[in-house]
C-alpha angles and dihedrals in degrees: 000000000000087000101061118117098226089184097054084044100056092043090055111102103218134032087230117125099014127114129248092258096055094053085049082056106052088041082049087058100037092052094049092052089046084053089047093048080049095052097047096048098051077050093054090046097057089030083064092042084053102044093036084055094053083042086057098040094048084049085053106049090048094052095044080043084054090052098050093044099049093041082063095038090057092038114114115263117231108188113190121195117243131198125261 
């Protein structure tokens, strides 16, 4: 098997005159690539929770920031003199 051309198999255009194992190959190759799709997209998918939950957080601390700032911002001011 190690001296099957892959590319030149999956350009053919039909599966006609080759031999079993180079149709198990092709399906080999075809089925590796399908699990590695697999495998990617389950990645992406946590990769977004992961990164919609730090979204959230980050939207939460600035509003929560906001609050803070404005709450001092609207506080009364006391100045008290002090001596020179």
């Amino acid at each position: 098997m190690a001296d099957i051309d892959l590319n030149a198999l999956l350009k053919a255009e039909t599966y006609q005159g080759m031999t079993d194992e180079e149709i198990n190959a092709i399906i080999d190759y075809k089925v590796e690539r399908a699990k590695i799709h697999a495998t990617i997209s389950k990645d992406m998918k946590v990769h977004q929770a992961i990164m919609k939950e730090l979204m959230d957080t980050q939207s939460k601390s600035s509003a929560e920031a906001l609050a803070a700032f404005q709450a001092t911002l609207d506080a009364p001011t006391a100045y008290k003199e002090v001596d020179a």
